[in-house]
N, C-alpha and C positions, 0 to 999 in steps of 0.2 A: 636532091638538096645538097649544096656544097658542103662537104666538112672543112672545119673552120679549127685554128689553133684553138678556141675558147672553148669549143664544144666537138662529140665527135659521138658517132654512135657504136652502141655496143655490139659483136661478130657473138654468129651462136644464139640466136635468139630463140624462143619460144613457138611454137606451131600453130598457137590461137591466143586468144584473146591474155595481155595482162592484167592481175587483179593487184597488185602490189609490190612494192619496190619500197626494201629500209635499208640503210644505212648501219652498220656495224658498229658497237658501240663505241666511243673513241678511235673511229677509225673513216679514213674520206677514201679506204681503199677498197676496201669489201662489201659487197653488194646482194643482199638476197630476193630472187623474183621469184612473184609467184603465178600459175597458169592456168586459162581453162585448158590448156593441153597435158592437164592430170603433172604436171610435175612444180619442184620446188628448185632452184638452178640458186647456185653461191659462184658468181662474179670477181675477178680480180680487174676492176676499172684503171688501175693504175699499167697492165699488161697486157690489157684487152681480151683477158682468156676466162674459161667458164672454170672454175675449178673442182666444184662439185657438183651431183644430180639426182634428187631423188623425186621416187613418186607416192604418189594417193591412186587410191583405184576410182577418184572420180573429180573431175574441175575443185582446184584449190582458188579461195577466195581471200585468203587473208596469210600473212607470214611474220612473224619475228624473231630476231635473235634474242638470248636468255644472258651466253658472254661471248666469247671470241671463239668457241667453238662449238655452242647447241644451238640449234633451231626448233620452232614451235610452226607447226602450219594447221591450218583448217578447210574442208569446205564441204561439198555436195557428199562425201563421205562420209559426215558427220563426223568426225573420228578425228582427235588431237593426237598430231603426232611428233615426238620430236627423234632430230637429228644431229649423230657425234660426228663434227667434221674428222675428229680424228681416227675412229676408228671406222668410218664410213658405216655406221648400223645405224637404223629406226627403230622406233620405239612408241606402240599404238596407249597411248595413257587414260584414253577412255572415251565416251562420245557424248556427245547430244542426238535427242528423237527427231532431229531435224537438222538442215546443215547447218555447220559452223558460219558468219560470213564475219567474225571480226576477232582477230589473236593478237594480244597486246603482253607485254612483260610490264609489270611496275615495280622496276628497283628498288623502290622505299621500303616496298614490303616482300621485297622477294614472294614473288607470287606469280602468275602465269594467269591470265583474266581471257576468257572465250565468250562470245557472244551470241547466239542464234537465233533463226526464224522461230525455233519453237518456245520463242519467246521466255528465256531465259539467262541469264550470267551464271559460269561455274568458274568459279579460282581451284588455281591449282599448283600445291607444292612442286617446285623443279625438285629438290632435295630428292624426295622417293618417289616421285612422279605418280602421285596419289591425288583427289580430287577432296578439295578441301568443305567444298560446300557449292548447292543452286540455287539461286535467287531468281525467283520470280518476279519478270518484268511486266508492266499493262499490255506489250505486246511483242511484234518481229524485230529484234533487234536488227537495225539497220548501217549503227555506226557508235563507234565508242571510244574515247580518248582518256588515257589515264594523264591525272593534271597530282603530282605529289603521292600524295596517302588516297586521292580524290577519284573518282571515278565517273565520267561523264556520259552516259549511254543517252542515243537517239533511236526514238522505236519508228514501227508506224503510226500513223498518226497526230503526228507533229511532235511528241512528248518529247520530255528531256528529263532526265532522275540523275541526281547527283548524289552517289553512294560515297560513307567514308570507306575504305577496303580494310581499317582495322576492326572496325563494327558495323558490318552489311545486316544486322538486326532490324533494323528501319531505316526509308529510303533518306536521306540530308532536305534534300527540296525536290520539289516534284515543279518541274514546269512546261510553258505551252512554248515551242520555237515562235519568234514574232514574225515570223514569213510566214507566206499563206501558205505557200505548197512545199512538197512532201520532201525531208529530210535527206540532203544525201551525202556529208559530211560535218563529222564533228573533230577539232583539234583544237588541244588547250595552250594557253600562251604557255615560255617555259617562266616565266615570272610567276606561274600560279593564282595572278589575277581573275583569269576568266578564260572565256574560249571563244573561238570562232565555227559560226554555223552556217554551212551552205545550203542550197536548196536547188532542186529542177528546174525552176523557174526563173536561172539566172539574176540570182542576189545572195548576198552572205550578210550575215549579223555578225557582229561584234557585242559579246555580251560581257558582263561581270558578276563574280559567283558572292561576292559580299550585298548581302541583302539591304543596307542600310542605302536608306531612299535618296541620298547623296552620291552614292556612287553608283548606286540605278538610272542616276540623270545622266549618266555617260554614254549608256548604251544605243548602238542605231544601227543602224544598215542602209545597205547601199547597193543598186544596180550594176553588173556588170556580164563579162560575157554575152554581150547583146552585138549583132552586126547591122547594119543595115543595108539592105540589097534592092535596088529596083524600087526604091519609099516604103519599102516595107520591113519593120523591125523583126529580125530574127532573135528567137530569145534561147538561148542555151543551157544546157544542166551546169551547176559547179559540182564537178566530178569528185577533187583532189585540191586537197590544203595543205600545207608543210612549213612548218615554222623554223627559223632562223633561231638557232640556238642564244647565240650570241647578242643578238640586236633586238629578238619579239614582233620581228617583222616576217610576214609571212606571203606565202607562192601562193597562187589560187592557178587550177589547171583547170579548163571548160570543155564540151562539147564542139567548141567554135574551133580547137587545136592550137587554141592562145594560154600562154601563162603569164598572168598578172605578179608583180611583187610590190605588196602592200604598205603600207604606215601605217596601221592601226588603229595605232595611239593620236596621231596627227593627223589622221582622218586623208591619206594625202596616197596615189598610186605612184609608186619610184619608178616602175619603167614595164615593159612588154615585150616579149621576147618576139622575136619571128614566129609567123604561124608554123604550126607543126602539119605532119601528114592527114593526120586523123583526130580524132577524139586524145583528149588528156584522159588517163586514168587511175594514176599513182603520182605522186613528189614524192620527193625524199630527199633532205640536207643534210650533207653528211655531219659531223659531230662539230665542228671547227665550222662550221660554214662558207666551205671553199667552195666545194661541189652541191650542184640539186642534178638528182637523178629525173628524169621526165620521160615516162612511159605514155608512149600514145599507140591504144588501140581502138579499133573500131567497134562501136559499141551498139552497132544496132537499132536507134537511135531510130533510123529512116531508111525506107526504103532503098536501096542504088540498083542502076544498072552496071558501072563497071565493078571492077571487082576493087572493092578498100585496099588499101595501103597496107603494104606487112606491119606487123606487130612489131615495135621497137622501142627501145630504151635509150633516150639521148645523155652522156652525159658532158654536164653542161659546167667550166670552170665560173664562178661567179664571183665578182665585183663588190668592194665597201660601195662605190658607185650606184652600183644596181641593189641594193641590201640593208644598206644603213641610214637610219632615218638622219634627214639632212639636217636636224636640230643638233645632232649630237657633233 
């Protein structure tokens, strides 16, 4: 595929599969990946160079930054760990009885939020890097978005719990995802309205977290990630969601190797980027909304006889154009 002034891919990539690709906070230059090839990789996308490297002793599933120079990573390891870019040392802070697959920072509360198959939530102070408390979920934690104070976890199952993170005493609401099939992304607008929910089965919801039945008549969803080949509709996973800080307009990345940018609110798709190699499996917009990072690996998905497409990270310069709802 051509590299393009608007987009260009990243050197130094990863040995297998990516699970994760964020954004630095207040920053559209620093990039943290995470791998099933056991490591955690900090990116400089503005120089094209890898700057730092560490590892897990087994496939990391989830990563985040905490400020401009820790990291939090999780996965088959079970084991939270963070990392000081500046002194280059880890730091093992505790585990789950099962792997990690979702590590989230929520600034409001300065806290560190991990999520697991063994069907639990643990917050955790950065401060002395101590584990603050576990909350028991109805199941495998599958995916989880911190929206403010707010906490949005999807298990299996279809479920959906929205904790407050100042008081995880009892869950806020307990609800069913309105898609049929099984849960494979959750991300909240940054308006704190609501969130958006993907599914395997090629569709996402658009919900809102205020219960009154007036603003429950907002909510819908809509097909997408579908090809058609031969009269026969192919239906794709929605892998990967990433909102647009700025505008509340958000990426959806599929199975298909397409990335959609949404209008939400206007129920309206802004545009589609060229297909990519493989499967989407991370977005990520940087803090200003200049850049989306776009990891596409091959996810196993189906059968092949050749061999998939290397593991890559495209980043991608993006457009008020391609971004901005055309109301505004």
């Amino acid at each position: 595929m051509a590299e393009s002034p608007i987009e260009f891919k990243l050197s130094n990539m990863p040995s297998d599969g990516i699970s994760a690709v964020k954004f630095g906070p207040n920053s559209s230059q620093f990039l943290l990946v995470s791998s099933w090839d056991e490591t955690v990789r900090l990116y400089d996308v503005v120089s094209d160079s890898q700057r730092f490297k560490y590892s897990h002793s087994a496939p990391v599933l989830d990563c985040c930054f905490y400020d401009a120079v820790h990291s939090f990573s999780g996965g088959l390891d079970k084991t939270l760990k963070m990392y000081d870019f500046n002194t280059s040392t880890d730091q093992v802070l505790g585990a789950h009885t099962a792997p990690i697959r979702c590590v989230e920072y929520a600034p409001d509360v300065n806290m560190v939020v991990t999520g697991s198959w063994d069907a639990t939530i643990k917050l955790w102070d950065p401060r002395n890097s101590s584990v603050i408390g576990t909350f028991p979920q109805p199941a495998k934690v599958y995916t989880m978005s911190v929206c403010g104070e707010s906490l949005i976890v999807g298990t299996a199952g279809r479920r959906v719990l929205v904790w407050d993170l100042r008081n995880m005493s009892y869950v806020q609401q307990r609800r069913e995802s309105n898609l049929k099939y099984q849960t494979r992304c959750i991300r909240s607008f940054p308006s704190k309205q609501g969130y958006v929910l993907s599914s395997i089965e090629g569709r996402v919801a658009v919900e809102y977290l205020d219960p009154n039945p007036d603003i429950q008549k907002k909510k819908y969803a809509f097909k997408c990630h579908r090809i058609k080949e031969n009269g026969q509709e192919l239906i794709y996973p929605v892998n990967a969601i990433a909102f647009h800080h700025g505008y509340n307009t958000f990426a959806t990345g599929g199975s298909d190797g397409y990335v959609n940018i949404w209008d939400g609110f206007n129920k309206k798709r802004l545009c589609q980027f060229h297909r990519y190699p493989t499967s989407i499996t991370s977005l990520a917009f940087s803090h200003d909304g200049s850049v989306l990072a776009i990891a596409s690996s091959f996810m196993y998905e189906k059968e092949v006889d050749k061999a998939p497409a290397p593991d890559s990270v495209f980043i991608r310069n993006v457009t008020d154009q391609e971004t901005k709802p055309k109301s505004m």
